[in-house]
N, C-alpha and C positions, 0 to 999 in steps of 0.2 A: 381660981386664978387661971385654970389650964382652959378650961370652958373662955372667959375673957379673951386669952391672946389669940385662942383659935377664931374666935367673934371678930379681933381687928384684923386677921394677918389677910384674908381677903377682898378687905376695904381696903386696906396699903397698895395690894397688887390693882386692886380697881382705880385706886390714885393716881398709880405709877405709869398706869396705860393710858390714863386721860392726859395725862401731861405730857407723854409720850406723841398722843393724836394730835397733843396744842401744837406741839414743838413742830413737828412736820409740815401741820396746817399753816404754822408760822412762816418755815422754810419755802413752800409753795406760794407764798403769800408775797413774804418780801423780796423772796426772788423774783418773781413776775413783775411786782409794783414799784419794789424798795420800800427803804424804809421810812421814808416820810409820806409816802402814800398808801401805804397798809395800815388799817386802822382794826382793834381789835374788834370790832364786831365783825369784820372781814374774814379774821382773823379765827375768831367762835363760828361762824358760820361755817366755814371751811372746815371746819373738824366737827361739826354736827353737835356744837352744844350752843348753850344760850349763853349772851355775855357776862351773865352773870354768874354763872358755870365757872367760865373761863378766871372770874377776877377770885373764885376760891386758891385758885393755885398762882396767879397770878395780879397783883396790883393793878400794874400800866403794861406799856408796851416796852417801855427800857430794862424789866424787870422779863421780857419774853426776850429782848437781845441779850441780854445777860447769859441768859440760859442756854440760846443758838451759841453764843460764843464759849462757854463752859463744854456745849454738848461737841462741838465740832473738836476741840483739844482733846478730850478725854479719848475720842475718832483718832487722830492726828499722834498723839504721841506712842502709842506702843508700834504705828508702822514706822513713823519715821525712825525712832529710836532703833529697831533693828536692821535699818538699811547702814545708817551712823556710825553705827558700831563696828560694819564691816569698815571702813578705813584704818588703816594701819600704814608704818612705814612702806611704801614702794605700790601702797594702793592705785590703784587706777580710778582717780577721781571724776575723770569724765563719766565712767559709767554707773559710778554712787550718782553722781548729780541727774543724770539721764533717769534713774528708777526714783527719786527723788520727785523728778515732775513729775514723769508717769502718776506715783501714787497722791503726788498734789490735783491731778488731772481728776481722778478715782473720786478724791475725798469733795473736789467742788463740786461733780454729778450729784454727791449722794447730801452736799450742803448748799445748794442755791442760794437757799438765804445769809447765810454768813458768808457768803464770798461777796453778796449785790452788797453788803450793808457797810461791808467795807471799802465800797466806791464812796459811800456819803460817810461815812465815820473811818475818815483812813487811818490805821493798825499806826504808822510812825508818829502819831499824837499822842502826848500821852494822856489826853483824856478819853480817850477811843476805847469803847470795851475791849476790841480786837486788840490791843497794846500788848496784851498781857501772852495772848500766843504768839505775836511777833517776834515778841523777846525769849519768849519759852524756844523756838525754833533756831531763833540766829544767835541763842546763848548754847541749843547741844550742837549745833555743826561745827558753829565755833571752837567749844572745849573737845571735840573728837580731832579736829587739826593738830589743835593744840598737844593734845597728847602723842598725835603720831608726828610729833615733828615738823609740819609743815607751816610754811608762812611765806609770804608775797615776793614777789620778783625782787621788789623795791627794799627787801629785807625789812619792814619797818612793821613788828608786831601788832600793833592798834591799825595798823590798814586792813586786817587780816575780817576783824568784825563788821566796818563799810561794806568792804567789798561782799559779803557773807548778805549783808543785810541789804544791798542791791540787787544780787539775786533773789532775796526770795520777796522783794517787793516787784520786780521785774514779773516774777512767774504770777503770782499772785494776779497783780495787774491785768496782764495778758488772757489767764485762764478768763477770767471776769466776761472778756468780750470773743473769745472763742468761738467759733459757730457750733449750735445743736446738733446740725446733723453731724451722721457717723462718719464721714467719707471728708466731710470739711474740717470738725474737728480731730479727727487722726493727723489729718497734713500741717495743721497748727499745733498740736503737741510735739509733735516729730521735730517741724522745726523750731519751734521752741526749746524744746532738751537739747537739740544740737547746737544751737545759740549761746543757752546759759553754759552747758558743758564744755565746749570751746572757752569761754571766757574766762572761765575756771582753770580750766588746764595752762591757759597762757599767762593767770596769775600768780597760782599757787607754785608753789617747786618744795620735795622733799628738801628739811633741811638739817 
């Protein structure tokens, strides 16, 4: 039995890395083309295996977005969550929201593809794979207000998740068509965090 798991435990790691190579080759893939024109032998090519490789670990193509979309949250929730959690009563939310983009900025370099595929499958649908982090993101900024008190100019509770959910379709958006180089895209995050942040700060009010 001990012979046996030692036999599989380097076919698991040999798995783990070929789906690893899909998922990037994906990333490089659908970010370049999108997602209705990246087609999985593009798809296998790009990650140096044969399509038939590819359909071991994978079926279709919506079964490779599934996974961009799984692989970029799992990315996505332990930074944003410790930005989050710094809010408290008398927080300074302009500059939660300013490292917020920042690390949105961070997480779209390192996921091209899950940010393109969310121009053609947009996250507020709820049949969008991307649904599921939209809600996972404007449900913890949300509930972290919430606990420190804060809520809308207009005082009216249920404003508080629009407005939440405006911004991070705003950034989102935006990041999407940002320019590649460094020097262009700096002056479009920049102003962008001072945009969403301002908007923020003229919404929310400790309460």
């Amino acid at each position: 039995m001990t012979a046996a798991r030692a036999a599989r435990e380097p076919q698991q790691g040999r798995s783990r890395e070929t789906v690893e190579r899909i998922l990037e080759a994906a990333e490089q893939e659908i970010g370049g083309r999108g997602v209705a024109a990246a087609g999985t032998r593009a798809i296998a090519a790009r990650a140096g295996l044969s399509v038939g490789a590819l359909y071991r670990f994978f079926p279709d193509k919506d079964a490779i977005v599934d996974a961009l979309t799984r692989r970029y949250l799992a990315d996505l929730t332990p930074a944003y969550a410790a930005t989050v959690a710094q809010v408290a009563p008398g927080t300074d939310l302009a500059q939660v929201v300013r490292t917020l983009v920042r690390q949105a900025a961070e997480l779209q370099l390192a996921h091209p593809g899950y940010y393109r595929l969310t121009e053609e499958l947009p996250p507020e649908e709820g049949d969008s794979p991307a649904h599921q982090v939209r809600e996972s993101v404007v449900d913890l900024f949300v509930g972290a207000l919430r606990s420190a008190g804060v809520g809308t100019t207009g005082g009216d509770p249920t404003e508080v998740r629009r407005v939440v959910a405006l911004c991070v379709e705003t950034v989102r958006h935006t990041l999407v068509r940002a320019p590649v180089d460094a020097e262009g895209r700096e002056a479009a995050v920049e102003e962008l965090s001072g945009m969403v942040a301002a908007y923020v700060q003229a919404r929310f009010n400790a309460g």
